[in-house]
N, C-alpha and C positions, 0 to 999 in steps of 0.2 A: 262709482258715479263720477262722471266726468260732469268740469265746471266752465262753462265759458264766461271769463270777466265782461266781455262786452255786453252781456246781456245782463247786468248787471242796474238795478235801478237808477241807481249813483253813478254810475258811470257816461259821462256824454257817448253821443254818437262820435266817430272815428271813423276817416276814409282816407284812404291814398290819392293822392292827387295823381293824374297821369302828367306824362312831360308835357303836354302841349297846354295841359292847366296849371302847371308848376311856371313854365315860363312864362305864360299869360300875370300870372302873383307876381313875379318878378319883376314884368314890366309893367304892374300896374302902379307897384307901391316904391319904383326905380331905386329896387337895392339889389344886394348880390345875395348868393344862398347865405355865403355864411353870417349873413348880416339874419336871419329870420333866428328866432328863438328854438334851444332845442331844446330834445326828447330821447333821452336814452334807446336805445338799439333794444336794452332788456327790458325795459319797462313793462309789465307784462299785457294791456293793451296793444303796444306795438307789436310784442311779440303775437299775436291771438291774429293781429291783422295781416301779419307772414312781411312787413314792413324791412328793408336792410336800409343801411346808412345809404346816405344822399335821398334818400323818398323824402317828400313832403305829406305830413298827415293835416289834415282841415280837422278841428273837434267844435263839433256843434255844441253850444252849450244853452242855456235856457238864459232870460233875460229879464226880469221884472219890467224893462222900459221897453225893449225894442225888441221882444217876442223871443229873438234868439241872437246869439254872436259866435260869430267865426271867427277862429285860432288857425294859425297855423304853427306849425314844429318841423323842423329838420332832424332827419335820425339820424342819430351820433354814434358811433360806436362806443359801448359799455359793459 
C-alpha cells in the first residue's frame, strides 16, 4: 500500500511556484532567492511534489485570524 504525505490531514497544501510567480515574490517582497527561508530538497513533501533545489514551494497553512497564510521556501539541496 502506497502512502502519499500530501494527502495527509496535517500536512498543509504545497505547490511549486512557476518562474514568472517566483519572480513576481521576489519583486514583491524586493529580496533575492537566497534571502527566502528554506526546505530541504529531502523533505518528504518536497520530494511527493517532484520539487529540485532552486523551486520555490508556497504552503498554504490554516489561520485562526486571517482564514489562511502563505509561506514560501526555497529548495535546498539535502
Amino acid at each position: 500500500m502506497e502512502f502519499s504525505v500530501l494527502d495527509h490531514v496535517l500536512v498543509p497544501k504545497h505547490r511549486i511556484l512557476s518562474e514568472e510567480e517566483k519572480r513576481s515574490l521576489l519583486e514583491k517582497f524586493n529580496i533575492s532567492e537566497i534571502q527566502l527561508p528554506k526546505i530541504l530538497a529531502n523533505d518528504p513533501a518536497v520530494k511527493a511534489l517532484g520539487a529540485k533545489p532552486g523551486d520555490v514551494i508556497e504552503i498554504e497553512r490554516p489561520s485562526p485570524t486571517a482564514g489562511k497564510t502563505l509561506y514560501y521556501r526555497l529548495v535546498v539541496r539535502g
